[in-house]
C-alpha positions in Angstrom: -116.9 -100.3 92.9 -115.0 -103.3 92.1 -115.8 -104.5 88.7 -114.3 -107.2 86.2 -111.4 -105.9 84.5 -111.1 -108.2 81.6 -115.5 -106.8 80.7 -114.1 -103.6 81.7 -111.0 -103.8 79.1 -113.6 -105.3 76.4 -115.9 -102.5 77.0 -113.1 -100.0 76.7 -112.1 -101.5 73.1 -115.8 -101.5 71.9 -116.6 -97.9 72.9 -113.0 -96.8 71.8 -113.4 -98.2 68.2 -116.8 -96.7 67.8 -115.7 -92.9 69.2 -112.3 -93.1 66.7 -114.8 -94.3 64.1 -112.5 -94.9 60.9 -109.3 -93.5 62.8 -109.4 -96.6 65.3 -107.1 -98.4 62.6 -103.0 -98.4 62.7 -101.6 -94.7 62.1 -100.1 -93.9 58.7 -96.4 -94.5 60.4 -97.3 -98.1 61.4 -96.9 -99.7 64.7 -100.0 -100.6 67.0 -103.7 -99.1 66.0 -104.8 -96.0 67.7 -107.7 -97.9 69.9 -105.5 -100.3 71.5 -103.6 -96.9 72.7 -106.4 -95.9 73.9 -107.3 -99.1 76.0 -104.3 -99.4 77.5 -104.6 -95.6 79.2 -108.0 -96.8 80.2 -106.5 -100.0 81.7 -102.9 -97.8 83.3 -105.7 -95.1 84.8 -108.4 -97.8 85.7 -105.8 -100.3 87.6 -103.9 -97.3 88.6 -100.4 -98.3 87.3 -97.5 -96.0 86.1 -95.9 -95.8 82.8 -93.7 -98.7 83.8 -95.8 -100.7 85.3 -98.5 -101.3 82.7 -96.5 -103.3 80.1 -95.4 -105.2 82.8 -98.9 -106.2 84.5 -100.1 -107.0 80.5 -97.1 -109.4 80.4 -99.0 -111.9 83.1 -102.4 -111.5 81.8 -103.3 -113.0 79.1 -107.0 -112.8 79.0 -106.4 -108.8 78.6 -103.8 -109.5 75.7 -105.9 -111.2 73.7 -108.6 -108.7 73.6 -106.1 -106.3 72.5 -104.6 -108.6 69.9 -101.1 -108.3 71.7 -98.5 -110.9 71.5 -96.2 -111.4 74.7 -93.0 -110.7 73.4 -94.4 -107.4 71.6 -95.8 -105.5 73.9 -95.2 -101.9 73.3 -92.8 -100.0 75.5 -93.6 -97.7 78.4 -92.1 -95.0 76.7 -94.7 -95.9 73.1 -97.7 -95.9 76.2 -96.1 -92.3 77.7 -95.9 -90.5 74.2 -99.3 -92.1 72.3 -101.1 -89.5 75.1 -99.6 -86.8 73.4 -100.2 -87.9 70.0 -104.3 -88.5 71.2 -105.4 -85.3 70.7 -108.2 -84.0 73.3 -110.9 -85.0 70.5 -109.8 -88.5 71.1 -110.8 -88.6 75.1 -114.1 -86.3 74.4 -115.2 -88.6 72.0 -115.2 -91.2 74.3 -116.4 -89.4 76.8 -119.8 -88.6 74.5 -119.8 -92.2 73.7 -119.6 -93.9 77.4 -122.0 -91.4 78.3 -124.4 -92.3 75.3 -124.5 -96.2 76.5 -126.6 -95.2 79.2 -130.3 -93.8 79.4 -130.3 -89.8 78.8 -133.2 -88.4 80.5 -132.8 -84.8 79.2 -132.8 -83.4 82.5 -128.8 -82.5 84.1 -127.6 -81.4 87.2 -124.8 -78.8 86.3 -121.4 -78.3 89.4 -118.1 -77.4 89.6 -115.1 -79.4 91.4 -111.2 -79.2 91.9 -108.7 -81.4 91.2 -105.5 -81.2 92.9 -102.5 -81.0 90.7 -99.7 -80.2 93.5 -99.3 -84.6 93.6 -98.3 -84.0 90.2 -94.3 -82.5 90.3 -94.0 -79.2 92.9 -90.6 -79.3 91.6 -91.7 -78.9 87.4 -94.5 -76.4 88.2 -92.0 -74.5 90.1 -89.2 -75.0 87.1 -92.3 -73.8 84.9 -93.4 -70.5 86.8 -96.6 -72.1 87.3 -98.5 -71.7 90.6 -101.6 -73.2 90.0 -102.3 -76.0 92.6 -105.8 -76.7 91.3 -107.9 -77.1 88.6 -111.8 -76.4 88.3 -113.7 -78.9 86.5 -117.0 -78.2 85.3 -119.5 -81.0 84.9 -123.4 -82.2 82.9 -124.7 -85.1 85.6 -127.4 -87.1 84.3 -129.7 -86.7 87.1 -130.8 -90.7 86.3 -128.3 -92.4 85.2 -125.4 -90.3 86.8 -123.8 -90.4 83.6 -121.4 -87.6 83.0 -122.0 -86.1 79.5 -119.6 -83.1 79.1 -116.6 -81.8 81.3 -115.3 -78.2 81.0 -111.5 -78.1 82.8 -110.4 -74.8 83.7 -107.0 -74.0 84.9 -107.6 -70.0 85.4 -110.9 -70.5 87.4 -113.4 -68.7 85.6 -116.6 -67.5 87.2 -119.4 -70.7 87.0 -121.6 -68.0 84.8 -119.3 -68.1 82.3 -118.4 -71.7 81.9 -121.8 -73.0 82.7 -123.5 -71.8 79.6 -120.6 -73.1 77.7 -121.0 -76.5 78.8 -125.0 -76.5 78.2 -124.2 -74.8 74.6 -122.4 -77.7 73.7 -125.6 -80.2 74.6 -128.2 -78.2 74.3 -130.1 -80.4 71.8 -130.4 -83.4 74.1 -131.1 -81.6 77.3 -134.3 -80.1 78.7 -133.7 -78.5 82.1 -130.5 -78.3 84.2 -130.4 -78.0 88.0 -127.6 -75.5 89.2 -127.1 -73.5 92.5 -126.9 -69.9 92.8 -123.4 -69.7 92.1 -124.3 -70.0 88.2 -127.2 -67.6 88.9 -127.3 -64.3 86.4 -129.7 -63.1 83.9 -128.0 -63.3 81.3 -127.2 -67.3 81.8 -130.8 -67.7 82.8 -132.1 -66.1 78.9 -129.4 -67.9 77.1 -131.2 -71.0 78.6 -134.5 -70.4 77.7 -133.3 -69.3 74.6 -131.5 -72.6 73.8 -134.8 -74.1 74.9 -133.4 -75.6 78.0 -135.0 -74.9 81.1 -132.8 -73.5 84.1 -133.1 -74.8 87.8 -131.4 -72.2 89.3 -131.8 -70.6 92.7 -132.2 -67.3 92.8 -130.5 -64.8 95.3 -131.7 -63.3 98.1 -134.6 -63.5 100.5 -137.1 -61.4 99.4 -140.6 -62.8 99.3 -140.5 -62.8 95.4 -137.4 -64.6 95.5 -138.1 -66.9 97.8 -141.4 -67.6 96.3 -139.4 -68.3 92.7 -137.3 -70.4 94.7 -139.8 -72.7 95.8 -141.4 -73.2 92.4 -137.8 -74.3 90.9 -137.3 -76.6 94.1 -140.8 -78.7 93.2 -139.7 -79.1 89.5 -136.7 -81.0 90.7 -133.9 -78.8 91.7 -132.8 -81.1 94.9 -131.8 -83.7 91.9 -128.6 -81.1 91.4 -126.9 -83.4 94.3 -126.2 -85.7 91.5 -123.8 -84.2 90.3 -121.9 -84.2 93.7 -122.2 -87.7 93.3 -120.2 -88.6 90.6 -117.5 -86.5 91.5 -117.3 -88.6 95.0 -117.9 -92.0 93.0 -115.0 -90.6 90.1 -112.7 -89.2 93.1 -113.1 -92.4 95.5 -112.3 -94.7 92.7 -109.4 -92.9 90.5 -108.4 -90.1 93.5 -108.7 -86.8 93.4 -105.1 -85.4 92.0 -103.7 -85.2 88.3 -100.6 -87.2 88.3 -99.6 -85.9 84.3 -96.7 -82.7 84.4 -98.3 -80.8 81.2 -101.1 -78.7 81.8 -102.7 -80.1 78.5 -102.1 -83.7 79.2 -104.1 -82.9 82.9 -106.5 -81.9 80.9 -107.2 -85.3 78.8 -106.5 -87.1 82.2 -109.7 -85.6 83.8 -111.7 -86.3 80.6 -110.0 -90.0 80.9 -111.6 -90.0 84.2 -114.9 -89.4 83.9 -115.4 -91.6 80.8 -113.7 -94.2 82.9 -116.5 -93.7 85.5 -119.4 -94.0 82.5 -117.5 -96.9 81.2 -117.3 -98.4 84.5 -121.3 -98.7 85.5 -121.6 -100.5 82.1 -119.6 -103.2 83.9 -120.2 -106.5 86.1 -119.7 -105.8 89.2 -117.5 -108.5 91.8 
């Protein structure tokens, strides 16, 4: 979707001061405030520029300087951008994340899937310099199933089985959600008692073909399971519009990239549209 950048950058400064709260300020060693660093990898990711590049496209706009109180001939360097995303701790890009997602309406009902993002477009040469041979990472997602707002991400790069990082990710919301759609894939007993016990009701096909089981099936298909699909579609909305690879070398920093990317994709539907 092709929205306007300089609402887009405005939103990103509003929602970044609120989610650093009375951190959003300038750091204790001076220099620019955290939520202007934070903008500006909204703005690199969003417009899809390198390191390099960003400084250079905020030289020639000046609408998107102004909102980020930036003077032309003190910009901050590439290398500032590159190392601020180390110093912004994962906290940093959750928080936002909770905040995008809290801008829109929460229905209390999710649709909870798993994706991959490919992190071979990254460097084959430093994960082969590193020992490391994992090409993909699994990302588990919470879907609004109304306003397709993503409200938690779980990133895996080991891929655990979706039993075991599905509850995790519905622990974590619990208090704001009551039923979540899932296929069978995060099917066991166990997950299914945790649920009820969090008082969240699970959507979740059961295996087999049995006439009891397909009987349970059908009940969980009327109270809305077929609104899982939601899910699917914000990961073909967040991979269309920001790709589907990790470009960062450091497993951690792929990490606060995919969390960058779905509270880009909130941020993004609060946005006027060209």
């Amino acid at each position: 979707m092709e929205i306007d950048i300089l609402d887009f950058v405005e939103q990103c400064r509003d929602l970044a001061k609120q989610a650093l709260g009375k951190r959003a300020g300038e750091p204790a060693s001076g220099g620019f405030a955290r939520w202007v660093h934070v903008v500006l990898h909204c703005f690199r990711l969003e417009e899809d520029h390198s390191y390099r590049e960003t400084p250079n496209r905020l030289k020639y706009v000046s609408e998107v300087r102004d909102v980020l109180g930036l003077d032309q001939d003190e910009l901050p360097d590439y290398s500032t951008i590159y190392k601020s995303f180390d110093r912004l701790k994962m906290w940093v890009w959750r928080a936002l994340l909770r905040v995008s997602a809290q801008q829109h309406p929460q229905s209390g009902h999710v649709a909870l899937d798993s994706t991959f993002f490919d992190r071979r477009a990254a460097s084959s040469y430093y994960r082969q310099r590193s020992g490391n041979s994992v090409q993909t990472l699994k990302v588990t997602t919470l879907t609004d199933i109304e306003s397709l707002a993503v409200l938690d991400v779980h990133i895996s790069a080991r891929w655990k089985h979706d039993t075991k990082t599905g509850p995790q990710v519905v622990r974590r919301n619990a208090d704001d959600l009551l039923s979540v759609a899932a296929d069978k894939a995060f099917h066991n007993w166990h997950t299914k008692y945790e649920f009820y016990a969090l008082g969240v009701e699970p959507l979740i096909l059961h295996r087999g073909s049995r006439p009891l089981t397909e009987g349970n099936n059908s009940l969980i298909r009327a109270k809305g399971y077929a609104q899982r699909w939601m899910a699917e579609t914000s990961y073909s909305t967040t991979k269309r519009s920001l790709g589907d690879a990790v470009r960062a070398l450091g497993w951690y920093r792929q990490f606060r990239e995919v969390v960058l990317m779905f509270a880009i994709i909130n941020i993004e539907k609060l946005c006027e549209p060209l």
